[in-house]
N, C-alpha and C positions, 0 to 999 in steps of 0.2 A: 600870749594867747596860744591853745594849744589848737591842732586842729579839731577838729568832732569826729573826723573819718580814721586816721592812721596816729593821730596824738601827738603826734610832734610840733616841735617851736616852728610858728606860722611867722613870717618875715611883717611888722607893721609897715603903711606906706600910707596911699590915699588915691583916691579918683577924682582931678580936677574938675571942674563944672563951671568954669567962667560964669564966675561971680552969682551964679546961680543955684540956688540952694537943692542940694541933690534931692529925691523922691522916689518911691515906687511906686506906680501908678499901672493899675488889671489894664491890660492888650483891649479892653472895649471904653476905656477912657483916656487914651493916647491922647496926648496934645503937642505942643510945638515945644521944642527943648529953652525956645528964649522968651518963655515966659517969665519975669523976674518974680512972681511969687507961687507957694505952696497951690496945688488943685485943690479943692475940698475933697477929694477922692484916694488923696496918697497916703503913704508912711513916709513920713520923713525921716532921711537917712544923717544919722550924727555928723556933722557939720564942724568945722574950726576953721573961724576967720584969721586970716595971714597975710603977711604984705602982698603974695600974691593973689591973690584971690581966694575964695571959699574952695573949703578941701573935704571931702568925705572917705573920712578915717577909713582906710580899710586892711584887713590883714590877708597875705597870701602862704598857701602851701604849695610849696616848688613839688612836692613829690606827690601831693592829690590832685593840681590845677586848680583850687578852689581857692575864690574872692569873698572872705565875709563880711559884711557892714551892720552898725548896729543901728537901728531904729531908734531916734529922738525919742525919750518917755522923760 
């Protein structure tokens, strides 16, 4: 994946989330991190179960500082 800002090869990786399926949820329906299911209120962030636990795929650019994650559709 390329970046969207500068275009160059973004490094893939992932943001752990202890076994909790990652989200994005608006600053006025904040809830507790170890809730074990989805808000009605989120975007669910793409997801890959692994012997360590649930991982939300994410890609980095070392030269913009920018983390993208794609939205479960």
């Amino acid at each position: 994946m390329n970046c969207p800002y500068c275009e160059r090869e973004m490094t893939k990786g992932y943001i752990p989330t202890d076994n909790v399926p990652a989200q994005w949820l608006p600053d006025e329906k904040r809830q507790s991190l170890f809730k074990l299911k989805y808000s009605k209120d989120c975007k669910k962030i793409v997801s890959e179960n692994t012997a360590f636990g649930i991982h939300a795929i994410a890609y980095y650019c070392g030269d913009c500082g920018i983390v993208l994650l794609n939205e479960e559709r």
